[in-house]
C-alpha positions in Angstrom: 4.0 -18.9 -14.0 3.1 -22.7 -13.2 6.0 -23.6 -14.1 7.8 -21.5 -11.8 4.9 -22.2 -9.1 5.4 -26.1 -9.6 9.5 -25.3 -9.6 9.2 -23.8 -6.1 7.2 -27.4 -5.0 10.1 -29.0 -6.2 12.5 -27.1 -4.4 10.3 -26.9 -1.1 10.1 -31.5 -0.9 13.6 -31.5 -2.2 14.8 -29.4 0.8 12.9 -30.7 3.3 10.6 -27.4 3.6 13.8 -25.1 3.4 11.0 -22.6 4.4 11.4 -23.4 7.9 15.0 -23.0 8.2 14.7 -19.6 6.4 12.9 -18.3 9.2 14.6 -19.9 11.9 18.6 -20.0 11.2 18.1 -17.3 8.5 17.2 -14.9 11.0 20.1 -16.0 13.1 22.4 -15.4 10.3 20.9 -11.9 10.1 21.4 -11.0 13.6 25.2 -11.0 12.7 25.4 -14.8 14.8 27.9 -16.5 12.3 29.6 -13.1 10.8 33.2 -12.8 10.3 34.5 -9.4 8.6 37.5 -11.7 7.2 35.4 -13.6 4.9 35.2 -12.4 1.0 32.2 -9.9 0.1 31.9 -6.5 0.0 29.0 -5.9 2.6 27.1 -8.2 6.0 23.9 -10.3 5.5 21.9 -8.0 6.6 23.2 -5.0 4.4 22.9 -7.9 1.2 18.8 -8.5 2.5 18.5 -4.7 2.4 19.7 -4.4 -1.2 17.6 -7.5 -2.6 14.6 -6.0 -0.3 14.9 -2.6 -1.4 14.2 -3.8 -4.8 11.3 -6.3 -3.6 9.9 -4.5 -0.9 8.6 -1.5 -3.5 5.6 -0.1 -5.4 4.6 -3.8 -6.1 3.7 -3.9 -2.7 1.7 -0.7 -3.0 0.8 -0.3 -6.4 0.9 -3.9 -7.9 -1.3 -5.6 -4.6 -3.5 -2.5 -5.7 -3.5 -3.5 -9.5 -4.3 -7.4 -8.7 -7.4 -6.9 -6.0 -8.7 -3.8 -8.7 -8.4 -6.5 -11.8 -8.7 -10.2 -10.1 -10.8 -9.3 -6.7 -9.9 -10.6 -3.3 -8.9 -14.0 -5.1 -5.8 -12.7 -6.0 -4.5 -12.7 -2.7 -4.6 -16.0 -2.1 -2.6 -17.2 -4.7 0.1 -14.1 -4.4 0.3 -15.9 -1.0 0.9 -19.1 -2.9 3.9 -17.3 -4.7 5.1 -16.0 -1.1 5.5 -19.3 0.2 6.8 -21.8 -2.4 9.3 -18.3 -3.7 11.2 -19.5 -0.3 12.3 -22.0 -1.7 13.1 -20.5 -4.6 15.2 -17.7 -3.7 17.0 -20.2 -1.5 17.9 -22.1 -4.3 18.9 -19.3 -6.4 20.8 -17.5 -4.1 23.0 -20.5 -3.3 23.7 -21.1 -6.6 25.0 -17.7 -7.4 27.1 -17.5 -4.4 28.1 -21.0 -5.2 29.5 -19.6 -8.9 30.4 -15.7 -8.2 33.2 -14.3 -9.0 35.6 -13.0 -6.0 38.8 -12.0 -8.2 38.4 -8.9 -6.5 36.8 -10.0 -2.8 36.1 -7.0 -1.9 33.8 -6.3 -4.6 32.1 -9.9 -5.6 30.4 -10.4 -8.9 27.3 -13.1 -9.0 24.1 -13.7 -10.7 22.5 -16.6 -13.0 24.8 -14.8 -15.9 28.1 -16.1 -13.8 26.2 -19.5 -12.9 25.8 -20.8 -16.2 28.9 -19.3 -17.6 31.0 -20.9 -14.6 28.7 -23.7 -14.5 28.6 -24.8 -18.1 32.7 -24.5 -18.4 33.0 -26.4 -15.2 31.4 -29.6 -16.9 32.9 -29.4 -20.1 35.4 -26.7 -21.0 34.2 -26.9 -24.6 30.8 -25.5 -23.5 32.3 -22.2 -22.2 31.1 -20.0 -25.2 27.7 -21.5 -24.7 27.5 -20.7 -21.1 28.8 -17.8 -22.0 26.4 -16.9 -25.0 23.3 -18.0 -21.9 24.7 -16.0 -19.8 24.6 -12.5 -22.5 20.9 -13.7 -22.8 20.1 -14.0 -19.3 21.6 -10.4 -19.1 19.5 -8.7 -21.9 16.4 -10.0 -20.2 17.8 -8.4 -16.8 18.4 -4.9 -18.9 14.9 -5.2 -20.2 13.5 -6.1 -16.4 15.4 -3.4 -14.9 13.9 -0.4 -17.4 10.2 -1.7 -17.1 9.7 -2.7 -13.5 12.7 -1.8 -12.0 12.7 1.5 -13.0 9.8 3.1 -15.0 7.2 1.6 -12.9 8.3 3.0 -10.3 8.7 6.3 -11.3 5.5 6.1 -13.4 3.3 5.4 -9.7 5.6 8.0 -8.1 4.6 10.6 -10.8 0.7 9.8 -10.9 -0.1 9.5 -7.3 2.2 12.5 -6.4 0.3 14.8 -9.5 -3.3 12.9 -8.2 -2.7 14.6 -4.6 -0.5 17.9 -5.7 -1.5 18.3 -9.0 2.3 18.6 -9.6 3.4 17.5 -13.3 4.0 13.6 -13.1 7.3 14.8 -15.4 8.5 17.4 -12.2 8.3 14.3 -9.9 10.4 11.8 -12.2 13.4 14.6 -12.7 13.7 14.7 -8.9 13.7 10.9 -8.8 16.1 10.5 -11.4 18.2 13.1 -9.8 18.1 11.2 -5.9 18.9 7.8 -7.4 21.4 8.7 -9.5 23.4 10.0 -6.4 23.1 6.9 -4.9 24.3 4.7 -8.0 27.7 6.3 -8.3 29.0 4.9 -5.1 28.1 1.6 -6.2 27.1 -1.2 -4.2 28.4 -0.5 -0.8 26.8 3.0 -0.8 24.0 1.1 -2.0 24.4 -1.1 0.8 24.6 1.5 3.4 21.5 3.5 1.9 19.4 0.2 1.5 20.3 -0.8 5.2 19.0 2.6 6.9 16.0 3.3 4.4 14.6 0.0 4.2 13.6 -0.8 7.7 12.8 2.9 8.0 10.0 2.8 5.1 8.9 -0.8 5.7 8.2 0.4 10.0 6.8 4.0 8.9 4.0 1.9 6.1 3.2 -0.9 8.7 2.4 1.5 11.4 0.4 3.5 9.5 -1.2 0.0 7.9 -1.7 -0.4 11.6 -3.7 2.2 12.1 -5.9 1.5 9.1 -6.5 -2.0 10.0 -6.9 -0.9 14.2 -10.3 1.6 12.8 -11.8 -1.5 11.0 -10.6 -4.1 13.5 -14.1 -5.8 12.7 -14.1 -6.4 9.2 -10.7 -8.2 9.0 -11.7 -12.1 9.8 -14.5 -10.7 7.0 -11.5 -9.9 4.5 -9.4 -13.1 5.3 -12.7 -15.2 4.9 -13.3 -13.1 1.6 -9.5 -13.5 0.1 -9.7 -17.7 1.0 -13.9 -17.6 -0.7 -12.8 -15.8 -3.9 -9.8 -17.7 -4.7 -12.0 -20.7 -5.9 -15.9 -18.5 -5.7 -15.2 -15.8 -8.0 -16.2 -12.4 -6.4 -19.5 -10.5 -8.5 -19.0 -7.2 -10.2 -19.9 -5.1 -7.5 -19.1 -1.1 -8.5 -15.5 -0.1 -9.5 -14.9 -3.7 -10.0 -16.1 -5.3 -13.1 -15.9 -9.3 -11.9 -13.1 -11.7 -12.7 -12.7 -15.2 -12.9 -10.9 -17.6 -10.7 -8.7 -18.1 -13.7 -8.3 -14.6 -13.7 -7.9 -14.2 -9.9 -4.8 -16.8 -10.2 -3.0 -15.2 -13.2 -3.4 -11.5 -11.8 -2.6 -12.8 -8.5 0.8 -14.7 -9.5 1.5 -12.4 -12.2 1.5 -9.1 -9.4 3.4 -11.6 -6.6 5.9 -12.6 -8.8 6.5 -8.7 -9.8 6.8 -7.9 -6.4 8.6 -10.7 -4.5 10.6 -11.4 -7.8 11.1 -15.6 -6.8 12.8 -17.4 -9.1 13.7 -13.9 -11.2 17.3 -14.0 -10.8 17.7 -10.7 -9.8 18.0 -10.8 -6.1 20.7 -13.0 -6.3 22.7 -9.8 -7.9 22.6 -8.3 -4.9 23.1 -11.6 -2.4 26.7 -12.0 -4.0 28.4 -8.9 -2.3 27.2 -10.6 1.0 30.8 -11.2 3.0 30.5 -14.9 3.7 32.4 -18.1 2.2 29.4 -20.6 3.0 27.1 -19.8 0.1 24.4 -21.5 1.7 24.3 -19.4 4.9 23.4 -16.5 2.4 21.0 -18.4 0.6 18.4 -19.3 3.9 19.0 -15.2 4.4 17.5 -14.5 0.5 14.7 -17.1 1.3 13.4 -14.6 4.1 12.8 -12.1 1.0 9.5 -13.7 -0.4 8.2 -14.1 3.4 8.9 -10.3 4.3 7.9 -8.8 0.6 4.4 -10.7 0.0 3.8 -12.6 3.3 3.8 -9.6 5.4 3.9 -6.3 3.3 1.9 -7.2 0.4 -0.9 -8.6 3.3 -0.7 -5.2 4.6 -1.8 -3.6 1.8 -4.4 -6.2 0.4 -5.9 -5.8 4.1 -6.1 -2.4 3.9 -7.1 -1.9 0.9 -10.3 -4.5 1.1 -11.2 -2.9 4.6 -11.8 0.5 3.0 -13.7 -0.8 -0.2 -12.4 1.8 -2.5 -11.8 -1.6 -4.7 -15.8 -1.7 -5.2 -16.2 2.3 -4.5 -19.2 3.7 -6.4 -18.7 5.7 -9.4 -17.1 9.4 -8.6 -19.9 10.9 -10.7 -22.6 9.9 -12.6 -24.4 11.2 -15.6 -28.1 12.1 -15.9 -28.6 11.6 -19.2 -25.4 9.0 -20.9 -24.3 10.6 -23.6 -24.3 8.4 -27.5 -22.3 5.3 -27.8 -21.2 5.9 -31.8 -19.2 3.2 -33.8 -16.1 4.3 -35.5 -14.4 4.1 -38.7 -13.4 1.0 -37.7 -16.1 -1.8 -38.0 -16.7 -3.0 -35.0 -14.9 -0.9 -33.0 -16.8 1.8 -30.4 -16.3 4.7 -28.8 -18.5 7.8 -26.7 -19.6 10.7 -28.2 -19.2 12.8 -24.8 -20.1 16.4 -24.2 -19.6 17.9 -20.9 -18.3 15.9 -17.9 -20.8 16.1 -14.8 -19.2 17.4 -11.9 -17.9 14.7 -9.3 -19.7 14.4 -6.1 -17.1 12.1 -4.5 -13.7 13.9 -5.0 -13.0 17.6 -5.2 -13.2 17.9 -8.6 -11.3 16.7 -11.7 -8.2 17.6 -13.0 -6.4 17.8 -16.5 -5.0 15.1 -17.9 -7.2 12.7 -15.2 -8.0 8.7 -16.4 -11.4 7.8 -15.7 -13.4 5.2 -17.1 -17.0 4.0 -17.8 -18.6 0.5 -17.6 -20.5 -1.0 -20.4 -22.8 -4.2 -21.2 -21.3 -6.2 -24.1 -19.8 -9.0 -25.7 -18.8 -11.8 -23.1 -15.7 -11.2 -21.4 -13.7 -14.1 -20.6 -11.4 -12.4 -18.1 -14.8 -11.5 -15.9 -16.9 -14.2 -16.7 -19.9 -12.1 -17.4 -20.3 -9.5 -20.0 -19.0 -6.2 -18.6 -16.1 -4.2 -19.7 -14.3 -1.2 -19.1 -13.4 2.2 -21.5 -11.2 4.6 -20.5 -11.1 8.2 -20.7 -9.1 10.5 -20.3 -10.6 14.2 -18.5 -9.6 17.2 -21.1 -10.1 20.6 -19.4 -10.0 23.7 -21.7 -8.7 27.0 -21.0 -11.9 28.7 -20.9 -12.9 25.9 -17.8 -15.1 23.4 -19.5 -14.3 19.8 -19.3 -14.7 16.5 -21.2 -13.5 13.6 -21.7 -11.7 11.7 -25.0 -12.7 8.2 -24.8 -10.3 5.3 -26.2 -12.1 2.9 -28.7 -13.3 -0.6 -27.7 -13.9 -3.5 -29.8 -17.4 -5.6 -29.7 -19.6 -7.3 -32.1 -22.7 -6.1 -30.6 -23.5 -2.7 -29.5 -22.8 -1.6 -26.0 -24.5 -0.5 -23.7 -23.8 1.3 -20.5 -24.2 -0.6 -16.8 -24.8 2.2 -15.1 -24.1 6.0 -15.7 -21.3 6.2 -13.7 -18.1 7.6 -14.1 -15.3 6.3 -12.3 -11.7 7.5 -11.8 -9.2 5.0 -12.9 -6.7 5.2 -9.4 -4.3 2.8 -10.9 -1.6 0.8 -8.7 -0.5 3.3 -5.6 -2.9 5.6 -5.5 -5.9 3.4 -5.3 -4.3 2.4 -2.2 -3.3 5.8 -0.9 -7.5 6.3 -1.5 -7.3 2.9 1.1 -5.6 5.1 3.7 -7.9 8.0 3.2 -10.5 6.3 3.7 -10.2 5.4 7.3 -8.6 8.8 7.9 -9.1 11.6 5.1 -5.2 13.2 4.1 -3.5 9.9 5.6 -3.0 8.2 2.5 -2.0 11.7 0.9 0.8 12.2 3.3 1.5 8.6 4.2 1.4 6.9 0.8 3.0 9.7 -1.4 6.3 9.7 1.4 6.2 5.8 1.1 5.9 5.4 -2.5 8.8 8.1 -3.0 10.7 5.7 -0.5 9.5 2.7 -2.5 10.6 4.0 -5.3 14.1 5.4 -4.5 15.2 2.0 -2.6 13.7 -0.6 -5.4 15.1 1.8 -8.2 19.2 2.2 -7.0 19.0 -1.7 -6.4 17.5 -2.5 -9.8 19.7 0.1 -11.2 22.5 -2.1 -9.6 21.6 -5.5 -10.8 21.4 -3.8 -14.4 25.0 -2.8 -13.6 26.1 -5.9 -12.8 24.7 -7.5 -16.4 26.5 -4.6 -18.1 29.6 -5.6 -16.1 29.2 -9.2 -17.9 28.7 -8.4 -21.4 30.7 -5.4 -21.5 33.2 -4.7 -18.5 33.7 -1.7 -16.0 34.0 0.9 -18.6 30.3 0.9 -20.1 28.9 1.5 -16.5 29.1 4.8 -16.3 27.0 5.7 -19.6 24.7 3.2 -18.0 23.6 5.2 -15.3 23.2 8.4 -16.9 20.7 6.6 -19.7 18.5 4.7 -16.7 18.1 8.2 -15.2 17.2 9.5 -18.5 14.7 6.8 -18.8 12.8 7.3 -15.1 11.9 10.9 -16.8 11.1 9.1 -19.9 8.1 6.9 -17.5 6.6 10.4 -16.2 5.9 11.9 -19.1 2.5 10.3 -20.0 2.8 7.4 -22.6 1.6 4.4 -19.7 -2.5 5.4 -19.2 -4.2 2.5 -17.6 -4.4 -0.2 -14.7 -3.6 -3.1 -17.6 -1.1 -0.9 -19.6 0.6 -0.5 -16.2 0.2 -4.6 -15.5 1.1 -5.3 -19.1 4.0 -3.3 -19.0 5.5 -4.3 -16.2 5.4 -7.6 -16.5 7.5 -7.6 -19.7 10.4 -8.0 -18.0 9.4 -10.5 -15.4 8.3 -12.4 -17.7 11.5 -12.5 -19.9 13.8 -13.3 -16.8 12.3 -15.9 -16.0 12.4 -17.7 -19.2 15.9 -17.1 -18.9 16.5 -17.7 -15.1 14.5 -21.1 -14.7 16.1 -23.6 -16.8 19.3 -23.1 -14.4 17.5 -23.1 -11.9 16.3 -26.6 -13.3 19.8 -27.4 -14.6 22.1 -26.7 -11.6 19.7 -27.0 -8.7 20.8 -30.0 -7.7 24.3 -28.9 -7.0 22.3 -26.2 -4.5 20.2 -29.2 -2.7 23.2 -30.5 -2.4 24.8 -28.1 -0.5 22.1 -27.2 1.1 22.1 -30.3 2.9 25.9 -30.7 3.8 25.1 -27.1 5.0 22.1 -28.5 7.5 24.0 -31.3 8.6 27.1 -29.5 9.9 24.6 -27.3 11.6 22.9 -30.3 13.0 26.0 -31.8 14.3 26.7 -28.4 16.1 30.0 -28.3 13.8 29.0 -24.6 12.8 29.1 -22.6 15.9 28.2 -19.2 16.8 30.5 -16.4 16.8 31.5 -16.0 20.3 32.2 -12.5 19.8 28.9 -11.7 17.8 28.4 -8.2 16.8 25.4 -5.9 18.4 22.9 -5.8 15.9 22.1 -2.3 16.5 24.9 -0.9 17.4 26.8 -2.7 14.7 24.9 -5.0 11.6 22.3 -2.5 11.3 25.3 0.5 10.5 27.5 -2.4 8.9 30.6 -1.7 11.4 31.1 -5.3 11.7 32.8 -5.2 8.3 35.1 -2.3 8.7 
């Protein structure tokens, strides 16, 4: 993650702070300025930012802003903001190169992505290096197949299931069959339905969250300069366990924090480029300042939204949801070492309605020194077991100490992991918001970031295996969003952990050609500039109306 961090630096003083052209001639190229519908692609700039958005602009926004405050406090924040601004550069970079290497053998449906740039790239400097480029490119592709089942996919439907069943108590399993059954009607038309979906639900969902965020944010209008100060203390002052929230370390607070804004803003992944290469342009820069607005709109302004939101309503250091009188026997196991709760009946919860079957919860105890926290508290989950005859209690997981443990207070706290902990945000300011609000937005989230995941996959089958192998592709990633709902992810780190897999693996693969070829990308970045400079690149004189025609992508027909 520094790596990647200190690449986006490089990028950022190489370009001159590309950032500010992003936002300035980016947004012109958006508007439909520069278009013309003769140029090779298969949809408009603004459709392409849609499709790399709607995979971006997701339940990492929700969920994973959720996952990094409830793990590395208001600290994280900061340095997911770190990630927003330097992954500018990045996905300028990256973008650039893939629409400097795609394939248009067919222009109305381009091919692009790292797999094509080293494979072109590596044959272009030496044809004897073609089965290497080649071979890197089959690589970069597995990692994109792995990225797309974890976090493009099952996470999504695994925070769609759990806050949906939290609120409805409707089987997370019931929620991922109607998931898998919405996105795969959207797949089959491949990218321009894609395209066309992407380009009327993304703006929908992103306006429908920030208004209600709004409205969050407009009750507490008083406490935000509080948060800011608070997110710009804790990046470098680690905040104190306080509650729900065990401590963590401004070590801690930088890894969760880039970890969850790399997840969700996906900067120097190599996936967002996919989706950039169907863009109808022939100056590959012109896309690439478009795909550096991604990591501005994604963590700058959504994932602030929710951070905001969430530290105005304090659910992140809520107090425990009940609390028993008496704390039942902490008992080793069979394991040496390892330690567990002998629990009887669960207390009734005084904050919540009461507790449902199936429910995580977990307890905090004193122990060994925790290096993540700085301080010796931990957490051990539960899960909340209700029997037919209407008791309840809860099997506790095993955790390993030297010492014996102790427990910091007698509470018991419900483990809202990733979106609903924010959708308890929301209800917070206004009790059934976040219920309403959250669930439609997550279902949104999920359905936009899964069909354009689901497409990138596509894309790396396309490389390794041709046309024909797509279609049993789709029918197995549907397969495998019901697969995510039916109960095998329990936990706020299992979630983090899990997700992160892929991320993780891409980028391994994605950033030596990013380090390789980016030069080629400066390089054109610059011509690029100075044409526009000179006034050489004008304006289309007979620009299309943005409303009336980029946002339904008529200018292409």
């Amino acid at each position: 993650m520094f790596t990647l961090l200190g690449t986006g630096v490089l990028f950022t003083v190489w370009s001159g702070f590309c950032q500010y052209r992003a936002l300035t001639h980016g947004a012109a190229v958006l508007r439909g300025l520069y278009d013309d519908k003769n140029d090779p692609g298969a949809i408009n700039h603004f459709q392409a930012l849609s499709a790399a958005l709607s995979a971006t602009v997701g339940l990492g926004n929700i969920g994973g802003v959720a996952i990094a405050i409830a793990l590395g406090g208001p600290g994280a924040v900061f340095w997911m903001w770190m990630v927003g601004i330097f992954g500018m550069a990045l996905k300028l970079t990256e973008v650039t190169l893939a629409m400097l290497y795609r394939n248009t053998d067919n222009p109305n449906n381009p091919h692009g992505g790292p797999m094509w740039v080293i494979s072109k790239g590596l044959a272009e400097l030496n044809p004897r290096w073609a089965g290497l480029g080649k071979l890197m490119g089959w690589i970069f592709c597995i990692t994109l197949l792995v990225s797309t089942i974890t976090g493009g996919v099952m996470f999504q439907a695994w925070n769609v299931g759990d806050v949906t069943q939290a609120y409805f108590n409707i089987p997370s399993w019931s929620s991922g069959v109607v998931l898998a059954i919405l996105v795969g009607l959207v797949i089959i038309g491949g990218i321009k339905r894609i395209g066309a979906v992407a380009g009327r639900l993304v703006p929908f969902m992103v306006m429908l969250y920030l208004l209600g965020g709004c409205f969050v944010l407009a009750s507490n209008w008083q406490l935000i300069p509080e948060m800011i100060k608070l997110i710009f203390v804790s990046a470098f002052n680690p905040h104190e366990a306080s509650g729900a929230f065990i401590g963590g370390t401004m070590g801690y607070a930088i890894l969760i924090g880039l970890r969850r804004a790399l997840f969700s803003s996906e900067a120097g992944q190599g996936s967002s480029p996919i989706a950039h290469s169907a863009a109808k342009t022939n100056e590959p820069v012109r896309e690439g300042v478009v795909g550096g607005l991604e990591p501005f709109i994604d963590t700058i302004i959504v994932c602030t939204f929710t951070a905001l939101i969430i530290l105005v309503s304090g659910i992140w250091e809520r107090s425990g949801e009940a609390s028993y009188e008496q704390p039942p026997e902490i008992i080793q196991t069979d394991t040496p070492g390892h330690w567990t709760i002998d629990a009887g009946v669960i207390p009734a919860p005084s904050a919540k309605e009461n507790w449902f079957d199936g429910e995580n919860v977990f307890v905090i105890l004193v122990g060994d020194a925790n290096p993540d926290t700085g301080n010796q508290l931990h957490r051990l989950n539960g899960k909340v077991i209700i029997a037919e005859d209407g008791g309840s209690r809860i099997d506790y997981s095993q955790i390993r100490m030297d010492v014996k443990p102790s427990f910091y207070d007698n509470a018991i706290y419900a483990d809202y992991t990733g979106a609903t902990l924010t959708a308890k945000s929301f209800d917070a300011a206004w009790p059934g918001l976040g219920k309403w609000l959250v669930t439609l937005a997550s279902w949104l989230f999920a359905i936009s970031t899964a069909i354009s995941w689901s497409y990138y996959g596509e894309q790396g089958i396309v490389f390794m295996f041709g046309q024909r192998a797509v279609m049993g592709y789709r029918y197995t990633l549907c397969l495998l969003i019901v697969v995510a709902t039916m109960g095998f992810i329990k936990t706020s780190q299992e979630l983090d952990n899990f997700s992160s897999l892929g991320t993780g693996l891409m980028l391994w693969a994605n950033l030596p050609i990013m380090l390789f070829f980016g030069h080629k990308a400066m390089r054109a970045y610059k011509e690029y500039i100075n044409r526009l400079k000179s006034g050489e690149m004008q304006r289309n004189p007979q620009a299309p109306s943005f409303f009336k025609d980029v946002l339904t992508g008529k200018d292409i027909e």
